[in-house]
C-alpha positions, -999 to 999 in steps of 0.1 A, spaced: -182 -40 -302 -209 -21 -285 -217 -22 -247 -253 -11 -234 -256 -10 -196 -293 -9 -182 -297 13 -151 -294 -17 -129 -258 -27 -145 -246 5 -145 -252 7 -107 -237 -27 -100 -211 -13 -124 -205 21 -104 -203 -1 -73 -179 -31 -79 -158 5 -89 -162 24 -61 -154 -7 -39 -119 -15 -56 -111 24 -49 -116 24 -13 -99 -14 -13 -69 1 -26 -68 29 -10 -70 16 27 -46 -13 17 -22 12 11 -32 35 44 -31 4 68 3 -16 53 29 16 50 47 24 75 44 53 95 78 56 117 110 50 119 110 14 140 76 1 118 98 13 88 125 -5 94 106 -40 107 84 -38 74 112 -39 49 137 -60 64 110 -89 77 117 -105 39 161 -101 41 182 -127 67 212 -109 62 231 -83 81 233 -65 48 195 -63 40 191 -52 77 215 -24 69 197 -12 37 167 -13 54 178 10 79 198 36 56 162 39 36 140 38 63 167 69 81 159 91 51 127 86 50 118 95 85 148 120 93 153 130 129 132 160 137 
């Protein structure tokens, strides 16, 4: 199998790239958190149970340790 771009393609090629890049990377800037509180909210939003609220807050305490 052999793939030949023309100069055109290659651009659109190099583009539709370039945008899936920054996509991902600002999904992943604007949806983790970034304190303690938005920590906690964020991953225990999906859990009903005292015990999912409780996980969520041990992880979330370790990962933004009082300073």
């Amino acid at each position: 199998m052999r793939f030949e771009f023309s100069n055109i393609s290659l651009r659109n090629a190099i583009i539709f790239a370039l945008t899936i890049f920054i996509l991902a990377t600002s999904y992943k800037l604007f949806v983790t958190p970034r304190n303690f509180e938005d920590c906690v909210l964020y991953n225990a939003k999906n859990g009903g149970s005292k015990f999912h609220a409780q996980i969520a807050y041990d992880m979330c305490k370790r990962k933004f340790p009082k300073e």
